[in-house]
N, C-alpha and C positions, 0 to 999 in steps of 0.2 A: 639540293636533291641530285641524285645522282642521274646522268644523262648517257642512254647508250647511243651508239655509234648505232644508228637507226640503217645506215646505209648497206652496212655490215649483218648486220640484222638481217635485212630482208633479200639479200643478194642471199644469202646462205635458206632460206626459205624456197626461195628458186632451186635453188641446187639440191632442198630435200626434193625436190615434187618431179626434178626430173634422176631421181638416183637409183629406181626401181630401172631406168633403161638403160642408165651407164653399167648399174652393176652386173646385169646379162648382156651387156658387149661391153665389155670391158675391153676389150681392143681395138673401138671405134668412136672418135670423136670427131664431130662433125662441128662447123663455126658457121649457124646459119647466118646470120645479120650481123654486122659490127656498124657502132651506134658515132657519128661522129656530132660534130660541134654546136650541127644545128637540134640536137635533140639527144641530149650526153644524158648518163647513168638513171639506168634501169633497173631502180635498186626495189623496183615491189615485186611482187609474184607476177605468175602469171596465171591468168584462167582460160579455162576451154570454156568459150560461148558454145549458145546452143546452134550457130549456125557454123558449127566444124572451128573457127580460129582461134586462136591463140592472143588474148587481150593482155595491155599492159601501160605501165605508165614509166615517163623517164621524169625525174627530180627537176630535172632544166631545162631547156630550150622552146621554141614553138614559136608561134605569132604572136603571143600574150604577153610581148615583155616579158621572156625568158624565166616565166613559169615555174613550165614542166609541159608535157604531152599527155596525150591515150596515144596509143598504138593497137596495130592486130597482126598476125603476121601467119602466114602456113606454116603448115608442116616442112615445105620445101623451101623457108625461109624469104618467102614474098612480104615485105611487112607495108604497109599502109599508115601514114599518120592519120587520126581518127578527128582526134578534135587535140585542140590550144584552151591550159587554163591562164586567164588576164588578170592575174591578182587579186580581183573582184569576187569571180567566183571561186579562187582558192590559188595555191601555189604552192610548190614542193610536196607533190602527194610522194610518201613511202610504204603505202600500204595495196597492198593488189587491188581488186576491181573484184568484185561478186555480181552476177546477173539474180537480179529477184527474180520471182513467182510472174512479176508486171511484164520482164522481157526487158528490164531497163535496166542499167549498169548504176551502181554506186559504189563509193567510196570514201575516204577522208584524203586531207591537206593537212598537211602541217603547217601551212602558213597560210595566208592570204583570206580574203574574208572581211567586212566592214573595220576591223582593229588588226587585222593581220595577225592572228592567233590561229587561223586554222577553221578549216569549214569541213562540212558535211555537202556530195553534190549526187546527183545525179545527172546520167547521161543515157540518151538515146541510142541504139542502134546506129541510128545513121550518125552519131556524134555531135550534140546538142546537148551544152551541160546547162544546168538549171541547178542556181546556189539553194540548198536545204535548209542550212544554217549556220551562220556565224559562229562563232566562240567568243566570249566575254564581248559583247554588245555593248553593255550598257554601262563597266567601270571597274574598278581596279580590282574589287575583290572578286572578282570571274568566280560564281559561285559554279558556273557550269563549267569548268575547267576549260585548258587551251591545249595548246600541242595534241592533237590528235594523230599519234605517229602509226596506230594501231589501226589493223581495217577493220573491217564488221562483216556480223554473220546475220543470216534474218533467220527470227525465230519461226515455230510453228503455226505463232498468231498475226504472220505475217509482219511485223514492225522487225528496223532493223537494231541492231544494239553493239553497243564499242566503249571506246572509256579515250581518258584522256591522259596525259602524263604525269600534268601539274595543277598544282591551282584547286579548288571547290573551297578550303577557306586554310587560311595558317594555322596549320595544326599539325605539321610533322615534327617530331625531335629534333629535327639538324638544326631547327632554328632560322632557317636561310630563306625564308619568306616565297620560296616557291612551293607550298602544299602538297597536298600529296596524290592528288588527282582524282578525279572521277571516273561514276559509270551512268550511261545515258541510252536511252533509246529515242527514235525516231519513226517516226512513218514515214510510207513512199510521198507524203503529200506534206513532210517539212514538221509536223507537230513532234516538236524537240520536247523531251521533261529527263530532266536530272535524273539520276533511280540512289546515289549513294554516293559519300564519299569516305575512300580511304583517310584511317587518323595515323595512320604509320604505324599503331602495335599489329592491325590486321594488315598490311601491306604500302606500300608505297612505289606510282608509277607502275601501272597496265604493262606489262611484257608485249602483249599480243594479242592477235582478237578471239574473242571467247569461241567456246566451243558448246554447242546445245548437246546436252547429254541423252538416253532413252528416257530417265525421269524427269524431265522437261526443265529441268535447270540449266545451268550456264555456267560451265569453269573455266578458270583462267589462271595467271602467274603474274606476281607483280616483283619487278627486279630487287628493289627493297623491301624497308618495313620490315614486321614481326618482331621477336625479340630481340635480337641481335644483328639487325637491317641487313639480314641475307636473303630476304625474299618471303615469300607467301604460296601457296595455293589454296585458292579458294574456292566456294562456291554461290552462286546469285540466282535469287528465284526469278522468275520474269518482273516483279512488281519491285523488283530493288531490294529484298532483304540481301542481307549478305552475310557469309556465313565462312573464318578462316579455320578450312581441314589440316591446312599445316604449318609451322611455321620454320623455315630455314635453320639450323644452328650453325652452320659455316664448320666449325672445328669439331664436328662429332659423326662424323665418315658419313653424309648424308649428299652433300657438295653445298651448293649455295648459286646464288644470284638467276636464278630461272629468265629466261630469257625468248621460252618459245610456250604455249600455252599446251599443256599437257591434251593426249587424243584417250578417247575412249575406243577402244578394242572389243573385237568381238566375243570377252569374256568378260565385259562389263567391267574390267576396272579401265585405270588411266596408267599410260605411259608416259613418259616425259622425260628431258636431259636440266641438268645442272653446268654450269660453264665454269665454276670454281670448285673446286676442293681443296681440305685442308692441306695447306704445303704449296700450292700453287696452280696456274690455272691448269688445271686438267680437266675435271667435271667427271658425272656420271650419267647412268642410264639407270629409270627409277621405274618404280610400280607400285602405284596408290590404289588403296579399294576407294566407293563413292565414300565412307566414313572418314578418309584422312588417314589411313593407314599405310604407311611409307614404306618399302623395300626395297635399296639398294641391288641392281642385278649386272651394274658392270664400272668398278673402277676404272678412267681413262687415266694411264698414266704422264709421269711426268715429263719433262724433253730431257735428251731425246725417248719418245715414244711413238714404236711403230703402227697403235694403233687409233693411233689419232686424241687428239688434244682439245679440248674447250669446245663442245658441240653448242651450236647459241641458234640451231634451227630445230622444226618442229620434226618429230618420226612420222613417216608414211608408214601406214600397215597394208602389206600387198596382199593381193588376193590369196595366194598360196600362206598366209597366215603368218608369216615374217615380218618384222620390222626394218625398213631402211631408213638411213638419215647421214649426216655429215659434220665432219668434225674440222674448223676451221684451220688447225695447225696439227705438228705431227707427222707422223709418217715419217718414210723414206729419204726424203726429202724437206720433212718437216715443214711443208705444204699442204697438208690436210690428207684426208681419206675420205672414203664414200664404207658404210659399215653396213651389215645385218647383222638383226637380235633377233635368236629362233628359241622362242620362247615355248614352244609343244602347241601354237595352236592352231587350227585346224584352220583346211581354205572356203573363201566364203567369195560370194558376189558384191558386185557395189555400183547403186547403180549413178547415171550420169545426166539430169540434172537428178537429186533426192528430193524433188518438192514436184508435182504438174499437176495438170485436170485430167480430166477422160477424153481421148482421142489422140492425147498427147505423147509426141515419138520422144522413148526414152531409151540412152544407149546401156545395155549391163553388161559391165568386164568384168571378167573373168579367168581362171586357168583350167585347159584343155576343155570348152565347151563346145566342142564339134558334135559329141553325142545327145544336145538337150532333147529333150520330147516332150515337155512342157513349161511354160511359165505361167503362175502366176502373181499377181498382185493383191493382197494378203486373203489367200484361196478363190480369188474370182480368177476363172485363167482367160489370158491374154495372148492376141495373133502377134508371130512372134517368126524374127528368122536370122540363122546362124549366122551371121557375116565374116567373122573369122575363129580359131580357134580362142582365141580372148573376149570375142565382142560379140552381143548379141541385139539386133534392133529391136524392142518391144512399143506395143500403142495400148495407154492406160485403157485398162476394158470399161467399158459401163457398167455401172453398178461396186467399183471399185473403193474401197476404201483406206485409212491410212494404215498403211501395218508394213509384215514383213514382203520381200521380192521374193519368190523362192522360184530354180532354175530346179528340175528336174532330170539329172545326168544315169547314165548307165551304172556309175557305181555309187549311185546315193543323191538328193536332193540337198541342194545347196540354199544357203539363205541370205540376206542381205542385209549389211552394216555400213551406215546406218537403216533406220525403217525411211519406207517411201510414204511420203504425207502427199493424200492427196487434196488440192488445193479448189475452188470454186472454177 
């Protein structure tokens, strides 16, 4: 089974999520924190908690028999070690950190766990991790697969869901007795259930963590599988159907080996990159409808190529309607770039956490919203106040329900992607 460079991976998922601020100052680079020995490579994302930081985990170091970490850190590059994972409860996380609906932090390990295959954890606020669950417990044929290199998203129905790399049973083409990986959900309170496993004509090996769509499914990208083991996208109901929209061909101008899980945009289809194409690694920039409908919309060419080469993270869609992302070689330099794709679509809001209850302080960004004069939360309006020309502070109104955010500006009323669910 083919194994990517996980580390590589998600160091470059970092670098989409901060490329919407390098690419409007592009002539300032700042080095908040440099990470040494006692707690080296900080290869997952990073997430904005709901109390302003900046969360994160590093692959190695800590009090746990050299692990891995959490970390938090400001804006101003103040960073705090959070908590130490002991092998026990997990080791080598490469996946970012998500805060649920509960206020708690979870994530996955790629190692560590009662057989050292890899856990599901969650963590407290104040940094108290508490192991969810193991991977392959109970013996060789790990029907619930291992390596969980992939983070997770929680659905609507509050449960979280992720997949695994390898393993659920020997059933891929290569032959090579490491499977082709699972998809799984969990609760905040640890009840694990399988939902599927790739056989490798629909995919093999999870890219990255799914993404809930407006029709309440789940897509994602698996780096192999399909018919010519260049990859997959797919789609998952919440109960584990599974259902493959596309299949890779490698050598017929589409690219191959997907490596970042395709976003839904505010025109309801998917965007996504490719990290191969035919002739070598170049890759492209795609656009799927929900049916599996595939369109090429940008050739990365070959080295040397000024506009960068093998993109293997996910696209941000800024509020101005644009898409940014990063291409790990290339360039100038043949060191990568930072890109936008201005695809015609319009600017919308987005808000910060997308799940709360009623009372609950949520931040909504935006471009040039100094003129709002109303918010609401899908038509109940909400007390609300401009804090800068991008951000606006809102508290979920009573009586609110799940739908759209809509901001109310001087030259037209803006809407929000995704919709805000409101939670108990």
């Amino acid at each position: 089974m083919r194994k990517w460079d996980g580390g590589a991976r998600i160091f470059a998922i970092l670098l989409a999520w901060t490329a919407l601020a390098l690419a409007s100052q592009a002539q300032t680079f700042t080095t908040l924190f440099t990470f040494n020995t006692n707690s080296p490579f900080p290869v997952g994302a990073l997430t904005q908690a709901r109390d302003g930081f900046l969360y994160g985990t590093t692959s190695e170091g800590g009090a746990g028999g050299q692990s891995g970490t959490v970390f938090k850190i400001t804006a101003a590059g103040v960073l705090t070690q959070v908590a130490s994972f002991d092998l026990n409860n997990g080791a080598a996380p490469e996946s970012g950190l998500i805060q649920a609906t509960d206020g708690n932090f979870y994530g996955t390990t790629l190692l560590g766990g009662s057989a050292n295959n890899g856990t599901v954890f969650k963590m407290t606020p104040e940094g108290a991790i508490t192991l969810l669950y193991s991977f392959c417990p109970v013996g060789f044929l790990c029907h619930d697969g291992i390596d969980p290199s992939a983070g997770l998203v929680q659905g609507i129905d509050g449960k979280l869901y992720g997949g695994t790399d390898q393993f659920g049973f020997d059933n891929c083409p290569d032959g090579d007795g490491s499977g082709c990986g699972t998809t799984f959900s969990i609760t905040t309170n640890g009840d694990f259930k399988r939902l599927d496993l790739f056989k490798g004509r629909d995919g093999a090996s999870l890219a990255a963590s799914l993404v809930q769509s407006s029709d309440g499914n789940f897509y994602g990208t698996t780096i192999g599988g399909g018919i010519t083991d260049h990859g997959t996208v797919f789609k998952m109901t919440p109960s584990g159907v599974l259902t493959t929209l596309h299949r890779f061909c490698g050598a017929c101008g589409e690219g191959a080996f997907p490596t970042a899980a395709p976003i839904q945009a505010t025109d309801g289809n998917f965007y996504g990159t490719t990290t191969y194409f035919a002739g070598g690694n170049a890759g492209v920039l795609f656009k799927m409808t929900p049916a599996g409908a595939l369109t090429v919309l940008h050739v990365f060419c070959l080295t040397p190529c000024t506009d960068g080469s093998r993109p293997i993270s996910p696209l941000v869609q800024d509020t101005n309607g644009d898409f940014y992302g990063t291409a790990t070689s290339g360039g100038a330099l043949d060191s990568g770039t930072l890109f936008r794709l201005s695809n015609g679509l319009a600017q919308f809001v987005r808000s910060n956490p997308t799940m709360g209850s009623v009372g609950e302080d949520v931040m909504i960004l935006g471009t040039d919203l100094t003129g709002a004069s109303r918010v609401t939360f899908n038509r109940t309006a909400a007390d609300f106040k401009v804090v800068s020309p991008t951000l606006i502070s809102a508290s979920v109104p009573s009586g609110a329900t799940t739908g759209t955010i809509e901001v109310t500006l001087p030259v037209g009323t803006l809407s929000s992607n995704p919709v805000f669910t409101v939670v108990p």
